[in-house]
Each structure stands twice: as C-alpha cells, then as structure tokens.
N, C-alpha and C positions, 0 to 999 in steps of 0.2 A: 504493500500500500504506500510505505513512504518511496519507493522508486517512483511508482503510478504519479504522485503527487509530485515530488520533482521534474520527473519529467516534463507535467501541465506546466509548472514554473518556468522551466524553463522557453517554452513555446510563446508563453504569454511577453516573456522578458522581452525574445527575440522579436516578437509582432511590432511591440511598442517601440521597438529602439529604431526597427524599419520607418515605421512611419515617419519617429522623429527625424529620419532621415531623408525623407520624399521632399521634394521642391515643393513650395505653397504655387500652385497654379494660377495664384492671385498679381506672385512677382513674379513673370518671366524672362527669362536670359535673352539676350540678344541671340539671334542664331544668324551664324558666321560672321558678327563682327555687325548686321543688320538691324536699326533699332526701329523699333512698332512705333509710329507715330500718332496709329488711331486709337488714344487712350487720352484722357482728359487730363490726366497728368504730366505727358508731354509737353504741353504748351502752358505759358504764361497764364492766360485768363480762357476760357470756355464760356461763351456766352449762353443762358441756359436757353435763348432761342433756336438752339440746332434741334434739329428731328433726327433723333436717330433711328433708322430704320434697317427692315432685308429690302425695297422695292424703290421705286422713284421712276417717274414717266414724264413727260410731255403731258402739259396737263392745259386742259381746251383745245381748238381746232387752230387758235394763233401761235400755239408753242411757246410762247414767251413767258410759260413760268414752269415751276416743275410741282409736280402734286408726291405726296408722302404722308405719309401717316408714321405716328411714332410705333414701334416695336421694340420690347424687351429682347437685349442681347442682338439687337442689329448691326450690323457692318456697314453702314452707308450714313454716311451722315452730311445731311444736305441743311444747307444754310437759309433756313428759315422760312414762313409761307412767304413774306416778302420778296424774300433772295437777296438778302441785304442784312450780313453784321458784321460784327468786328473781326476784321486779320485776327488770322491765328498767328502767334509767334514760339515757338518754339524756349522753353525754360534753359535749355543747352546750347552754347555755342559751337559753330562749326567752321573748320579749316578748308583743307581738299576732305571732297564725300563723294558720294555716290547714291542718286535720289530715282526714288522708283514712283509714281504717282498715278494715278486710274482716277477721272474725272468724267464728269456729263454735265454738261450746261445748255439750259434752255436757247432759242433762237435768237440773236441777236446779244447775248450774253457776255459776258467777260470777267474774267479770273486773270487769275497766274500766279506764280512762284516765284518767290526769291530768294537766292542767298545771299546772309548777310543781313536779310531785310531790306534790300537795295539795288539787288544786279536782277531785275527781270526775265524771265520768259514768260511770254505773253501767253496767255489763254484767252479766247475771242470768237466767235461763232465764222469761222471763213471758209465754209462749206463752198469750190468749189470755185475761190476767185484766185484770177490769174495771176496778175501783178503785184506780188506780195511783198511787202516791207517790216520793218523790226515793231509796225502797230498790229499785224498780223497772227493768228494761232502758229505758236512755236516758237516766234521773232524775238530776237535782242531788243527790249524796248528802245525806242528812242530816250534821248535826253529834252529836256522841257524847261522850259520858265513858269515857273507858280505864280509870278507877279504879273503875270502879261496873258491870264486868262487860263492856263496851260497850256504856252504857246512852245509846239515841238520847235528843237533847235537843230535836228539832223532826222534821218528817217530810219534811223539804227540800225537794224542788222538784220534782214528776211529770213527766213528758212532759203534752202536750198529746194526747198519743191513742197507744194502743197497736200502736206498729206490728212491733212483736215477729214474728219467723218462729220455726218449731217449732226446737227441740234440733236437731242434725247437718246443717239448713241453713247457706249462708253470708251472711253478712247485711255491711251496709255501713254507717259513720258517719262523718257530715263534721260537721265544724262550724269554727266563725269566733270567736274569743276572742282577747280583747280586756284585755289584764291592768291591774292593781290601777296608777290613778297617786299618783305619792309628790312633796314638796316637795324643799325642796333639802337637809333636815336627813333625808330617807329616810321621811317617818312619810304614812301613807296620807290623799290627798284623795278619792281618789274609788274606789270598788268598782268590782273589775273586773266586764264584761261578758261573758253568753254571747251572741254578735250573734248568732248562726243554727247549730243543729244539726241535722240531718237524718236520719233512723233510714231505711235503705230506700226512700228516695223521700219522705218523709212529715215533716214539719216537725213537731219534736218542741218546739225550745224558740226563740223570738225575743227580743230585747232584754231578758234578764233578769238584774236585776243578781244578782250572786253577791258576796255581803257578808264572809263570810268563807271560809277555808278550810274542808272537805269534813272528818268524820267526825271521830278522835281530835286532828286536826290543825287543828280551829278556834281555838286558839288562838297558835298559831305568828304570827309577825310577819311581814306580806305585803310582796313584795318585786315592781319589775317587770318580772323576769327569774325565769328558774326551770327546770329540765331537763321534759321529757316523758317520762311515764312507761307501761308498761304492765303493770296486777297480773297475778301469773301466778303466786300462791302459793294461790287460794284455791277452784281445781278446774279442771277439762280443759277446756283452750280453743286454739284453735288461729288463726295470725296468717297475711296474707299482703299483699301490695300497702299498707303502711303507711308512709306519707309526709307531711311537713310541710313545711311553705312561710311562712317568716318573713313579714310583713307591714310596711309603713312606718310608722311610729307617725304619726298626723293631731296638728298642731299643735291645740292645745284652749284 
C-alpha cells in the first residue's frame, strides 16, 4: 500500500511540475525573430473604436465604407463604422525590420504605413490607374508643406507597376527597410533604404534610397530607431496578420 501511494505521489509531483512548466499561451514568443503586432499591447494607445472581428465586406452598393460586426477572438480589426481613428503607433522602436501586412480598404480609401512614424508607403484605392506616383497604392509618399494647405513639394517615388487589387479585396505588403545611418554626434550619413517591397506578389520598389522623411514630416530630424506605425485616420480600412521582425544591423 505504501508503494501504491508513493507511487500516486509521485505522478501527481511530476503532472504539476509539467504544467508549471508549459508556456502561458497568454505571452507568446516571437516565432523566428517575428513579433505579433495584432495585440492591443503592441501599440501605444488602442482606440476602443476598432471592431474586432473574423468578417469585413464592402458594405452598400457605393463601396465606400466597410461593414463588420464585433466578434469574440476575431482577427480582423477594422477601424471603426466611421473609418476614421487614431494611428496606431507601435510601444517598441524599430531599426532595419522586416514588415509583413494584409489590409482591405473600402473605394476610394486611404491608409499606409510607416517606419519611424515618418517614411511612408502609401495605401490608397488605385485599382487599375496607369500613371502612378509616390500618392499612389505602394508609392514612397511625396514630401508636402502643412502650411500651404498640404501643398506636395515633389511627387515621390511610384511603385514600379501597379499591382493594386479592386476596393473590398485583401491584399498583402512586405517589405525590407533599412533605416537612416547616423555618426557618433546623431546627424545623418547615409539615407535610409527601401531594400525590397512587395505589393501582392509583384515587386513594387528595390534599393531605393529614401532621402528624407514622407509628407509634412520631411523635415523632422532622422533618427535610426523609430516606432511603426499604421494611418487609420484617413478612411475605412481594415488590418489582419500584421507582423514585424527586427533585423541585425550589417556592419558598413
């Protein structure tokens, strides 16, 4: 009997020590170096206006907004019935990374991402136009004057081809950046690089330097660290599977 009874002690010891040794599925590990960005702890402030959802359509026959309903444990989280609130900003600063992103914005809509919070890639409804510039889906934003209306000062940097899909699809952008290097006194030697963007399968931008910061914020003093951001004030767009993955900076 006392065997029998050790032994159960024993079983019970080993069960508990297990568990105490299981990963809490609540913190999970970055997998391969890639960090989860669709968690409300990632960023700065979470406006409780987002709808998290599994679904998000084209919503009436004009397209110009996007319809959702909130659901528990959804993946999608779309910025509001408006389509309008506050940048996400990221709590972590980022060097060279590597950003994976899956979006859908209604007709006429416009988003984008930044590294730094300053060096744009344009999100925009350009389903299918030919002449494309850095105001463009994928494009190096231009730089602007805030005082003169947001008057653009150059027409920035286009994609290499328009690989744009219609309003209410969802589309994909990776790319590979490469940030601004500074001396020992902080002041800029070299412009950061966009190495490789990707719109949908389709190579939108390779080795292009990026000279300055994007839009009102060309003149800001570049740094080579900086948070990642996502606009989400300036119409209906909807996020999902959006992840970053820091890079090792290459001795130069």
């Amino acid at each position: 009997m006392l065997i029998r009874k050790a032994g159960l002690l024993l079983v019970i010891c080993t069960t508990v020590a297990a568990m105490a040794e299981e990963p809490k599925k609540s913190d999970p590990k970055p997998v391969d170096g890639w960090i989860d960005l669709m968690k409300p702890e990632a960023w700065k402030k979470v406006d409780p206006g987002w709808i998290i959802t599994d679904e998000v359509k084209l919503n009436g026959d004009k397209g110009t907004r996007l319809a959702a309903s909130k659901k528990e444990g959804g993946t999608i989280w779309v910025n509001g019935e408006n389509g309008r609130l506050p940048d996400l900003i990221t709590k972590q600063d980022f060097g060279d990374c590597e950003v994976h992103v899956e979006f859908l914005i209604a007709k006429n809509s416009n988003s984008g991402i930044k590294f730094h919070a300053v060096y744009e890639i344009q999100i925009l409804d350009s389903y299918g136009k030919k002449n494309l510039t850095g105001e463009d889906m994928g494009g190096i934003y231009p730089r602007a004057d805030a005082s003169m209306g947001y008057k653009y000062l150059d027409k920035g940097i286009g994609p290499k081809v328009n690989a744009s899909k219609p309003a209410g699809e969802w589309q994909t952008l990776d790319a590979v950046w490469k940030s601004p290097r500074v001396d020992a006194k902080g002041e800029k030697i070299t412009n950061a690089v966009m190495v490789k963007a990707v719109l949908n399968g389709e190579v939108i931008h390779e080795n292009v330097d990026v000279k300055t910061p994007t839009g009102s914020n060309w003149m800001k003093k570049e740094t080579p660290t900086g948070p990642f951001m996502l606009q989400c004030d300036h119409g209906p767009v909807a996020f999902r599977n959006v992840r970053i993955k820091p890079t090792e900076k290459k001795k130069e």
